[in-house]
Each structure stands twice: as C-alpha cells, then as structure tokens.
SEPAMAR-700465 format. One record per residue (C-alpha): residue in three letters; residue number from 1; y, x, z. Coordinates in Angstrom, 2 decimals. Each point is the difference from the previous one (the first is absolute). Example, Ala and Ser with C-alpha at 12.3 -4.5 7.8 and 13.67 -1.06 7.14 Angstrom:
BEGIN
ala / 1 / -4.50 / 12.30 / 7.80
ser / 2 / 3.44 / 1.37 / -0.66
% end
This chain:
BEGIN
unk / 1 / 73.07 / -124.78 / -34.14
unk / 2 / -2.18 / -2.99 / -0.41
unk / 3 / -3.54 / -0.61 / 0.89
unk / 4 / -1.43 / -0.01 / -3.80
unk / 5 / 2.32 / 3.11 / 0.05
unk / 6 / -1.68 / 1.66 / 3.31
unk / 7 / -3.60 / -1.26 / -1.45
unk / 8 / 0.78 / 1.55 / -3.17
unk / 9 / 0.87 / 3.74 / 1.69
unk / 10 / -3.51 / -0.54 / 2.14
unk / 11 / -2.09 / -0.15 / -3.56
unk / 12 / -1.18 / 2.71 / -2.10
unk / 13 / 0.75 / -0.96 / -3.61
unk / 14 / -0.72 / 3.18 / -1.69
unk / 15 / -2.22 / 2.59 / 0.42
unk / 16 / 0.27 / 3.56 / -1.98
unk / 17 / 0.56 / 3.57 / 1.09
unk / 18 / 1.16 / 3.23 / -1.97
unk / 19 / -0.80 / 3.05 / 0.87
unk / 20 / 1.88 / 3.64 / -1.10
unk / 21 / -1.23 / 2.49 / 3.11
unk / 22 / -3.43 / 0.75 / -2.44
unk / 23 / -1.69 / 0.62 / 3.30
unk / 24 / -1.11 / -3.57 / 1.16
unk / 25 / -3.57 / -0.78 / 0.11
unk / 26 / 0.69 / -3.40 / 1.71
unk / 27 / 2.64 / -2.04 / 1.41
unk / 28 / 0.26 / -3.69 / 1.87
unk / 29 / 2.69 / -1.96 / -0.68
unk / 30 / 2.67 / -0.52 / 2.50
unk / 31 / -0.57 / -4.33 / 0.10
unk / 32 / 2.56 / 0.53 / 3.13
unk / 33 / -1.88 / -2.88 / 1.66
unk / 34 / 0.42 / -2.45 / -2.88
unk / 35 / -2.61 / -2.02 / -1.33
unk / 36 / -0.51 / -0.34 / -3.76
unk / 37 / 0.68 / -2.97 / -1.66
unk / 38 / -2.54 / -2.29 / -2.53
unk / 39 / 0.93 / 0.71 / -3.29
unk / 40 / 1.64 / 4.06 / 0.76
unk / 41 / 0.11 / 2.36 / -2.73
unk / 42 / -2.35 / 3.03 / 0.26
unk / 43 / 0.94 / 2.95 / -2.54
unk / 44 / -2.22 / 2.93 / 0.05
unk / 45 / 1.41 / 2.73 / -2.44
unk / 46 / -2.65 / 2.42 / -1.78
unk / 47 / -1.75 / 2.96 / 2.10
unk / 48 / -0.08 / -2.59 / 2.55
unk / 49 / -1.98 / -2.29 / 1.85
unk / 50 / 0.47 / -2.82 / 2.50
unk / 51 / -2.20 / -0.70 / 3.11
unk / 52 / 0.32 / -3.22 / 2.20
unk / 53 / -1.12 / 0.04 / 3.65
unk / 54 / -0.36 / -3.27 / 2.31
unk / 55 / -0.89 / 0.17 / 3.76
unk / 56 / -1.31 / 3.57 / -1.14
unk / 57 / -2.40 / -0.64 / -2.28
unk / 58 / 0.19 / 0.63 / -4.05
unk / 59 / 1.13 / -2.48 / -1.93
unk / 60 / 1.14 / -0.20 / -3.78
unk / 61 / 0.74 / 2.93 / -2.27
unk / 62 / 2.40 / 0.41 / -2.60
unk / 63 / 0.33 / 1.99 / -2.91
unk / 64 / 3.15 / 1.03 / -2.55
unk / 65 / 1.94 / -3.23 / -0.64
unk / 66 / 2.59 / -3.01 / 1.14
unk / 67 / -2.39 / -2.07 / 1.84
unk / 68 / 0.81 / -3.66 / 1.49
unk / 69 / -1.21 / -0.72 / 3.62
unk / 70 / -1.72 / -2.91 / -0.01
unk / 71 / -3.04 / -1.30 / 1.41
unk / 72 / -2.01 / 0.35 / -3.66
unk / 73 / 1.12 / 3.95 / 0.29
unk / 74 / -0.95 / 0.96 / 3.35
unk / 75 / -3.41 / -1.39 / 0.31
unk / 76 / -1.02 / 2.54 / 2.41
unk / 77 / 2.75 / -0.65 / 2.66
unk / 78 / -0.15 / -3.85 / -0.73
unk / 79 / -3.58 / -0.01 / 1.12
unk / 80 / 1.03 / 2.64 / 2.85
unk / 81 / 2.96 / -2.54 / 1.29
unk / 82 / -2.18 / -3.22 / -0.35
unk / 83 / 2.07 / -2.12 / -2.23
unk / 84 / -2.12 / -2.81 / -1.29
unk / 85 / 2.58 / -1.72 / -2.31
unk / 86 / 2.45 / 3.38 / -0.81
unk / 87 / 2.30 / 0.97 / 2.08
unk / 88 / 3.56 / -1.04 / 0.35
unk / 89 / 1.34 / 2.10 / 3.04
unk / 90 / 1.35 / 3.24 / 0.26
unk / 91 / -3.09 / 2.68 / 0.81
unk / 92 / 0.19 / 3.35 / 2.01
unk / 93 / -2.28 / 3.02 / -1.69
unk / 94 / 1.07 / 3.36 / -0.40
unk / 95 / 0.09 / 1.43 / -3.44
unk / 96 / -0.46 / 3.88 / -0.96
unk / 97 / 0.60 / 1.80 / -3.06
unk / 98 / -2.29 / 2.56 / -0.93
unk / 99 / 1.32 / 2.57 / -2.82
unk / 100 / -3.34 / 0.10 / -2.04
unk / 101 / 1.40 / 2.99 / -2.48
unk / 102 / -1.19 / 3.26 / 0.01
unk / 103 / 1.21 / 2.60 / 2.65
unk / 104 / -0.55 / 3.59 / -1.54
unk / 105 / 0.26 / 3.28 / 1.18
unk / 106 / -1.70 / -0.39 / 3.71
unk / 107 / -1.00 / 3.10 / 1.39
unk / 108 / -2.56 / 0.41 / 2.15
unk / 109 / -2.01 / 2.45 / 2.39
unk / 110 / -2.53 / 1.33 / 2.35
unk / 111 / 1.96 / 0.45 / 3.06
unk / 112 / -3.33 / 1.94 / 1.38
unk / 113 / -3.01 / 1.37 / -2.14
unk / 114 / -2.67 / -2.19 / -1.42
unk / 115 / -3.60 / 1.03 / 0.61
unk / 116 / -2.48 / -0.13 / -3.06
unk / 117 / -2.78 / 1.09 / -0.57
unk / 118 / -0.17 / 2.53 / -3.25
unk / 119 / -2.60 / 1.57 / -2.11
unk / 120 / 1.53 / 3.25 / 0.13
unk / 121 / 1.34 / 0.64 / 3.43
unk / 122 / -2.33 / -2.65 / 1.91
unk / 123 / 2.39 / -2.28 / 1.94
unk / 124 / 4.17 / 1.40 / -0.48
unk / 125 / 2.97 / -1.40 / 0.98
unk / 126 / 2.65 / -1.36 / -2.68
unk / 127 / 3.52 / -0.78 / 0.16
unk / 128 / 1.52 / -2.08 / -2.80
unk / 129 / 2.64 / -1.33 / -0.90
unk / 130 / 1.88 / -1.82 / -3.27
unk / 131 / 1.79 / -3.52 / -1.07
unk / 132 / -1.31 / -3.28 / -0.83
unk / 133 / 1.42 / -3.26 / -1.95
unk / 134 / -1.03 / -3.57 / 1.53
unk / 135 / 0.85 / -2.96 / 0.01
unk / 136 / -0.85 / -3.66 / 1.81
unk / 137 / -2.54 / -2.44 / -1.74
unk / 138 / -1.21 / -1.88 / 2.92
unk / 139 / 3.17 / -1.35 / 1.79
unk / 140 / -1.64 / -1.75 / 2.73
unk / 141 / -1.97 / 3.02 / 1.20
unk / 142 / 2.37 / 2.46 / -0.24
unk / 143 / 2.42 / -2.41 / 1.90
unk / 144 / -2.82 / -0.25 / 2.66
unk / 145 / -1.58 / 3.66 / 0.62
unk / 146 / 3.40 / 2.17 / -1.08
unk / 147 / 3.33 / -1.53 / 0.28
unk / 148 / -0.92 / -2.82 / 2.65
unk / 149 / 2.97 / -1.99 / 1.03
unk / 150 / 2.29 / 2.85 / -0.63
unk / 151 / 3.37 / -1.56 / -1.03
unk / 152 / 0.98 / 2.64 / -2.61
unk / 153 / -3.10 / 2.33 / -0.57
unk / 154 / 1.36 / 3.15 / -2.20
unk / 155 / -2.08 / 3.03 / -1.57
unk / 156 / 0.81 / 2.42 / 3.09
unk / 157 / -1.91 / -2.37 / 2.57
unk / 158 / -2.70 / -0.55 / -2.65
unk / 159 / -0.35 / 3.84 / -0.77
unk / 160 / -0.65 / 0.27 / 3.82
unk / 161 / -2.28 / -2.49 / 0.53
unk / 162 / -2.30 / 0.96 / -3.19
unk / 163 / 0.12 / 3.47 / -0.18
unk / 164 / -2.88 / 0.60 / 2.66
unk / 165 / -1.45 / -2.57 / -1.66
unk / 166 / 0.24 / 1.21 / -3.49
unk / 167 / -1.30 / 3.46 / 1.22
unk / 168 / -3.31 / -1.42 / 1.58
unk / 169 / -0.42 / -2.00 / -3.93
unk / 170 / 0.55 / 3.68 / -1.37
unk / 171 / -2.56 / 1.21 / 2.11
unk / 172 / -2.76 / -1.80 / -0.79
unk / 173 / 0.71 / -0.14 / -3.47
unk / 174 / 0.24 / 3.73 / -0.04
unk / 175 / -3.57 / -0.22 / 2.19
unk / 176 / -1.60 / -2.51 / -2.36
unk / 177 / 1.36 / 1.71 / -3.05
unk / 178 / -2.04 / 3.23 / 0.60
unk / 179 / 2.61 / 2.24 / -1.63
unk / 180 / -0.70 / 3.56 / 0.64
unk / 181 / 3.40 / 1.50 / 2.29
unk / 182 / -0.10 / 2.99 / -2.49
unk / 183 / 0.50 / -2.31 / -3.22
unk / 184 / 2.55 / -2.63 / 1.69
unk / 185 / 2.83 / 2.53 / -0.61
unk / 186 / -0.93 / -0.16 / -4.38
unk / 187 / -0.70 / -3.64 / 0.14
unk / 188 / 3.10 / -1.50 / 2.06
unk / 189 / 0.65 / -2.53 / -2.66
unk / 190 / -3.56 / -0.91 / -0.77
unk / 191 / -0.28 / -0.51 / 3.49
unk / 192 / 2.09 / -2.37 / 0.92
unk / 193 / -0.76 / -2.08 / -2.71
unk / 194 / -3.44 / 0.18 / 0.90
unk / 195 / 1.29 / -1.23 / 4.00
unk / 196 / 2.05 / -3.31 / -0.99
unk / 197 / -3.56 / -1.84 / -0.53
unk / 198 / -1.11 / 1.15 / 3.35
unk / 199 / 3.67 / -0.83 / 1.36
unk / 200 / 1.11 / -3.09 / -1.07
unk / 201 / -2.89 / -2.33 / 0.48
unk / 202 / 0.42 / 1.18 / 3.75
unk / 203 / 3.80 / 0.02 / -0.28
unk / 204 / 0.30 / -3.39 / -1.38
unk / 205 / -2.90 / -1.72 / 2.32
unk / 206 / 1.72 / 1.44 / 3.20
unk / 207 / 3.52 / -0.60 / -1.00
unk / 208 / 0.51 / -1.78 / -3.00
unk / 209 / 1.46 / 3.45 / -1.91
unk / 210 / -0.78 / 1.48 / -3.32
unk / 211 / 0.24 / 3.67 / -0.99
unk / 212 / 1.70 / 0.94 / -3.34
unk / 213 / -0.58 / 3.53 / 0.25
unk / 214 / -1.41 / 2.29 / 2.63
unk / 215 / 1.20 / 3.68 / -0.54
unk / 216 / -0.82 / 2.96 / 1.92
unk / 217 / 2.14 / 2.93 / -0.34
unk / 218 / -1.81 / 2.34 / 2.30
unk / 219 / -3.53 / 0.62 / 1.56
unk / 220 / 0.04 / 2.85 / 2.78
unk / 221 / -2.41 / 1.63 / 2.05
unk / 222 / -0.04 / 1.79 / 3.40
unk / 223 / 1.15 / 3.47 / -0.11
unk / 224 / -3.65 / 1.26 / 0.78
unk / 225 / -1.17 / -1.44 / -2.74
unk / 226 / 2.79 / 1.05 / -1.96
unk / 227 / -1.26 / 3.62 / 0.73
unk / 228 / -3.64 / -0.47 / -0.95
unk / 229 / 1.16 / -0.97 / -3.24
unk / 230 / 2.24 / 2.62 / -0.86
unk / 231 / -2.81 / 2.49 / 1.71
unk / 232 / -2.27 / -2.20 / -2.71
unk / 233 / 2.22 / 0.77 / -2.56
unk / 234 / 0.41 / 3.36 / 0.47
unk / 235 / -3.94 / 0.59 / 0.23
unk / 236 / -0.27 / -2.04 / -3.15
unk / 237 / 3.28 / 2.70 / -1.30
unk / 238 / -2.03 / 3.25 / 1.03
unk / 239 / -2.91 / -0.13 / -2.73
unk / 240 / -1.52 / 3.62 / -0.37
unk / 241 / -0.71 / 0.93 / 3.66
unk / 242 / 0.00 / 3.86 / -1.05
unk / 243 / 3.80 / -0.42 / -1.85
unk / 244 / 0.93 / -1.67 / 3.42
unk / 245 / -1.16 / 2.67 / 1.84
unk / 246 / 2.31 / 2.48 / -1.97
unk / 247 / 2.88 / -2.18 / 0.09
unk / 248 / -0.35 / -0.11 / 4.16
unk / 249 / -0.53 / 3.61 / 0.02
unk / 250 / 3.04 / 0.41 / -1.94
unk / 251 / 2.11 / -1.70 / 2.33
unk / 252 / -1.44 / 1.67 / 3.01
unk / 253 / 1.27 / 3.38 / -1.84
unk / 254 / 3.12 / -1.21 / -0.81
unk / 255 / 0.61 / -2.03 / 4.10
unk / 256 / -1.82 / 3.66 / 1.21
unk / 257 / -0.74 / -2.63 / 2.85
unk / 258 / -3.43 / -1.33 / 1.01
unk / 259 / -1.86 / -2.95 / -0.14
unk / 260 / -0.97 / -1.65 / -2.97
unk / 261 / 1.18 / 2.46 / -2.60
unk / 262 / -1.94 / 3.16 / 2.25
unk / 263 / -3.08 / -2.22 / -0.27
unk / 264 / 0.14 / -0.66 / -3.18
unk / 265 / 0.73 / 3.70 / -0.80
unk / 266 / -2.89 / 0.76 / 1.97
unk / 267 / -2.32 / -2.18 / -1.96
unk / 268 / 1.52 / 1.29 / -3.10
unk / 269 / -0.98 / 3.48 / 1.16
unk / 270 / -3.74 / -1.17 / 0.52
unk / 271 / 0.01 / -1.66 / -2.88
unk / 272 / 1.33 / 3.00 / -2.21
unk / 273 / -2.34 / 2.30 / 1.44
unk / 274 / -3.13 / -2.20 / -0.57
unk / 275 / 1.12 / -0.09 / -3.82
unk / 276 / -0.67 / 3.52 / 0.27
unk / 277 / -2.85 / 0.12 / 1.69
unk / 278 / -1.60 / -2.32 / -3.08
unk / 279 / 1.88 / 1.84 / -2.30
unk / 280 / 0.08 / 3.88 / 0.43
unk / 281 / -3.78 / 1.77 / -1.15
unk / 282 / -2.22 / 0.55 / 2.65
unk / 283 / 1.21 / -3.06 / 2.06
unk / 284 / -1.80 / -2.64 / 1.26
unk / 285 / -0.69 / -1.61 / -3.51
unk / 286 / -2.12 / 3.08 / -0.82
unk / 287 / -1.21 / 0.28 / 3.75
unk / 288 / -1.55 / -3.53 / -0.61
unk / 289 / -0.97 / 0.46 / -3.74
unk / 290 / -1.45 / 3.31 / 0.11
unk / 291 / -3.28 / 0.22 / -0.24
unk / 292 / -2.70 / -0.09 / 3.54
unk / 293 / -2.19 / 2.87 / -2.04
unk / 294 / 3.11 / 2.20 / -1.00
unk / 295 / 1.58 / -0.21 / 3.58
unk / 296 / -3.25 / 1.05 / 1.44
unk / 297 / -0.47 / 2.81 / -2.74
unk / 298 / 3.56 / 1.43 / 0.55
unk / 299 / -0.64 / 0.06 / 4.16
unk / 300 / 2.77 / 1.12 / 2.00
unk / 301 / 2.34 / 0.90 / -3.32
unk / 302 / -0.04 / -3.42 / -0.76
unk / 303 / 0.99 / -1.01 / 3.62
unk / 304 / 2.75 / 2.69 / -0.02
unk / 305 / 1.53 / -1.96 / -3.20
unk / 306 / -0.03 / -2.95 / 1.25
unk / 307 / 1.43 / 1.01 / 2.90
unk / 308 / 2.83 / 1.27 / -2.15
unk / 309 / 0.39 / -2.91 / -2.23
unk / 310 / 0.60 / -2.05 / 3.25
unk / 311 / 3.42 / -1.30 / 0.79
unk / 312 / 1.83 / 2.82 / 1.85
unk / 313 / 1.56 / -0.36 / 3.36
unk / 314 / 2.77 / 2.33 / -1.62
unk / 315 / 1.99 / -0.91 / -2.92
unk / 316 / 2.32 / 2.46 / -2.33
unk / 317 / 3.76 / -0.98 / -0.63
unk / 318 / -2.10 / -1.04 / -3.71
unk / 319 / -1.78 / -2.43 / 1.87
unk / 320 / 3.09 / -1.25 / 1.82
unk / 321 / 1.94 / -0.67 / -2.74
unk / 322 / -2.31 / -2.10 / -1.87
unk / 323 / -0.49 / -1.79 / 2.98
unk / 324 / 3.80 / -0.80 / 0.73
unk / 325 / 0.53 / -0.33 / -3.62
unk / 326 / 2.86 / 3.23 / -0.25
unk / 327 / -0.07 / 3.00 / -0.99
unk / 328 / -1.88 / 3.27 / 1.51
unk / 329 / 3.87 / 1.86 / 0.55
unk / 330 / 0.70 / -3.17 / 2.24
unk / 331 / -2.82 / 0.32 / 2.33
unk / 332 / 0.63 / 3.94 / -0.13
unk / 333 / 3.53 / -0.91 / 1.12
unk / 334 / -1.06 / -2.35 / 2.69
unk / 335 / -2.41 / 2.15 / 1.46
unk / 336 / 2.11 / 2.91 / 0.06
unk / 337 / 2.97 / -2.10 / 1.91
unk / 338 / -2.46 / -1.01 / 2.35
unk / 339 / 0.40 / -3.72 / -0.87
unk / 340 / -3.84 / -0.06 / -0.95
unk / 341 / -1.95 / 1.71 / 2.17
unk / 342 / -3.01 / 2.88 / -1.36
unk / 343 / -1.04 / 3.62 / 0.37
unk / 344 / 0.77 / 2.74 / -2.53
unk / 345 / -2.66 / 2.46 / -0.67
unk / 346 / 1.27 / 2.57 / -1.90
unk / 347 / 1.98 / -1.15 / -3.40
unk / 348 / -1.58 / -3.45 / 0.81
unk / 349 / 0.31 / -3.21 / 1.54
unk / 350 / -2.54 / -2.35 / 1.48
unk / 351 / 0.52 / -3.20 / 2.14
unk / 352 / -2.45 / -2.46 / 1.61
unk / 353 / -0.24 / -3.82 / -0.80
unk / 354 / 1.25 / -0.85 / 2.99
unk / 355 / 2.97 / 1.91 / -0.31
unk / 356 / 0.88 / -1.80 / -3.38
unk / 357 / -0.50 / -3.14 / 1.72
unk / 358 / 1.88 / 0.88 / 2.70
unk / 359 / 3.18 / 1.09 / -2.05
unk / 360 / -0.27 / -3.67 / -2.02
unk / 361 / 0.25 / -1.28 / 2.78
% end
C-alpha cells in the first residue's frame, strides 16, 4: 500500500449514519482516530440532526440534507479552529447524531408520593403515574445536560435519568394547577393538557425536550384517605337519618349480635315510643296544650290522667309489635319461648323497654 493509499484510509470522506434499533436518542460517530478531510460529504437523513464538537465546545449544526464540508459551511468550527484563509488540512471534531423524531409511549411515575396541598383534604399525598411523547428541539442542550458524551445514548438510560426529573415537573404543575384531588380522577385528559404549558417551557429550557402529550392514567391516594371518602360517601348515601336507623336495626335483628345494629335498635325503640308519646291522647301534646285553668280546675283527676297518658315503663305484645314492625302472634311466640324476656299476668303479657332493647340486641 502506498502513502496516498495509507493517507487516504487516515481521512474521513463521508459522514452518515442509519439507525433501525428505534431506541437511540444520540450517538457519536466512531471517526476511529481519523481526521476529516476538506471537502467530506455530510448526509443527514430526516428525523435527524447533526452536531459538531471541537476541543469540546459546540460548533456547527446541521439539519436534513447532503451537505459539503467546506469552510463557507461550517462557519462555527472555522472560527472555533482559527483558519484565517479556509482551511486545507484534515480537522479532528467529533460529530453526534441526535434522532430529533418523536419517541411515544414513555411511561412515567411517582416512585414515592407527592405532597400537595388540596382544598378538600388540606395537604394529601398523590401517586401518579401515565406516558408521555417528546421529542429533541434544542440539540445542543440536550447533548449537554442529558446525554453528555455518552457514545450511544438509547431511551432506557434516558428514561432513567428523566424520570425523577419528569416527576418533580409533574409536581409542581399539579401544585400550580390547583386541581382539586377529588376531580383529577374525571378530568385525567383535561389535565394533562392543561400540564404541557407548565411542562415544556421547563422541559425544553433545562434540557432542550418538548412534550407531545402528557397523559395520566391514574391519580391515587393513601389508603386513609381512601377510607374517609368512602365513609364520605356513605354519609352522603344514608339521607333520612330515621330510615337509617331502621335499616341498622334491621341488621342487628337479623346478625342477633351487638354493636351497631343493638344501638341502632335501641334508638329505634326510643324513637318509636316518643311517636307515641306525641301521638296517643292524653300524652305530652295535650299535657303541654291543655289548658293552665282546666288543669287546675280538674286537681288531682287531671294529674291522675296525665299520669296515665305518660309513656309506660310496660309495654303489651300490641306495643311490641308495632315497634319491631311484626305481628302481635310473633312477639306472643317469642315471649312464650323465652327468647324475649316479660311477665305474664294472667291471659296477658307485658315486657319492659329495656327488655325489647335487650332482645334487639
């Protein structure tokens, strides 16, 4: 081999790269030592763009196209290099391609909750998570503050390296944003949409990246909060108090355990009995609308009725049943098996309130 032949092999002539992994974010290429010649062919294919580095600073840029190098085309490095009069040597720089397309279907996440402050709940913590499009617009930068001097920078390394950095963007877009935690789950799209001008002027400052979309799929809270709301809900569910009431006392009867059901039966059996006591004649409606003159008038006759139209510590199995909502023969049968406790006084029954309770419960 010859020395024009030797000379030859120690030039770059042309410089192009293809790429088919769909993963590459960056890539240098492999000069081997050589030196590129005056008048070597650049070709930069579409979705792609060319950066030149000298002595490590940022020289020329090139877009889609075949371009010439020559000292009219590199203005940038010509200036960096210090040729007065164009140069004629072979020059060293390195030279990376950056895939400027867009990358789609990211996902992202909060590997720990994010604290924000909500109007609801006061200050909650969020985890998130969803996918994102981007691509590169600012070569330089994103050469400089994400894939460095990486040789072959691919979309694993840059999912690593932005994803805590992606998260703290979410957060205080999510912060700034205001959105209630309770509406985030109805308003997912609207949301994110909302988030890519709070995200990408940051984005693309910092690192010379652009969002296409931002999506979240899911918004969760802590499972204490979790609980308040369905406790929340389930206040918000009840509506009448007094239906409640039966519906708990119903259970209770139906368990024959205690707890809530026996307190609610309990309060259902108050309750039942004060509807009679403003119901039945002689009660305490007519104790407080009966006339101060006629009261004194009727003396101790009138005391004697209302002391009969009080509510009576004894109730019949009549009473009972309206009260448990069956029928008289059932409370018969439960008080003759024992299962409700009473005293029978002749051909008749009578049982205490606090037996009823106690056999609701």
């Amino acid at each position: 081999m010859g020395l024009m032949d030797f000379i030859k092999g120690q030039l770059i002539e042309i410089i192009e790269w293809t790429d088919d992994s769909r993963d590459t974010l960056s890539f240098r290429f492999p000069d081997q030592d050589k030196e590129i010649k005056r008048g070597a062919q650049l070709i930069v294919r579409e979705s792609q763009a060319v950066q030149f580095v000298y002595l490590g600073q940022f020289g020329d840029l090139f877009g889609p196209g075949k371009h010439t190098l020559t000292t009219d085309n590199i203005p940038v490095l010509t200036k960096l290099q210090g040729w007065k009069y164009g140069f004629e040597t072979p020059f060293k720089a390195d030279v990376y391609y950056v895939t400027t397309r867009l990358f789609t279907g990211n996902k992202w996440g909060t590997s720990n909750p994010v604290m924000v402050r909500d109007q609801d709940f006061g200050i909650v913590r969020l985890r998130a998570f969803g996918t994102y499009d981007f691509r590169v617009v600012d070569v330089p930068r994103f050469l400089k503050e994400v894939a460095g001097t990486d040789v072959h920078f691919r979309l694993d390394e840059f999912a690593d390296a932005m994803r805590s950095r992606i998260v703290s963007l979410f957060s205080e877009a999510l912060a700034t944003s205001k959105v209630p935690a309770l509406d985030i789950a109805t308003r997912y799209s609207e949301l994110g949409e909302a988030l890519l001008p709070l995200i990408n002027p940051v984005l693309k400052g910092k690192y010379g990246l652009e969002m296409g979309s931002f999506i979240l799929e899911n918004v969760s809270v802590p499972p204490e909060v979790e609980q308040a709301i369905d406790k929340r809900s389930g206040m918000a569910a009840v509506g009448n108090l007094n239906d409640f009431v039966k519906y708990q006392m119903a259970l209770g009867i139906e368990k024959g355990g205690a707890g809530a059901g026996g307190i609610g039966a309990e309060i259902a059996v108050g309750m039942a009995m004060a509807q009679q006591m403003l119901n039945q004649p002689g009660g305490i409606t007519a104790q407080t609308t009966a006339p101060v003159a006629g009261a004194a008038a009727a003396g101790g006759a009138n005391t004697g009725a209302a002391g009969a139209g009080a509510v009576p510590e004894t109730l019949s199995p009549t009473d009972a049943a309206k009260i448990l909502g069956v029928s008289e023969a059932d409370v018969i049968a439960s008080l003759e098996a024992g299962d409700l406790k009473g005293k029978r006084i002749g051909t008749q029954w009578r049982l205490t309130r606090a037996q009823l309770a106690q056999f609701l419960q």
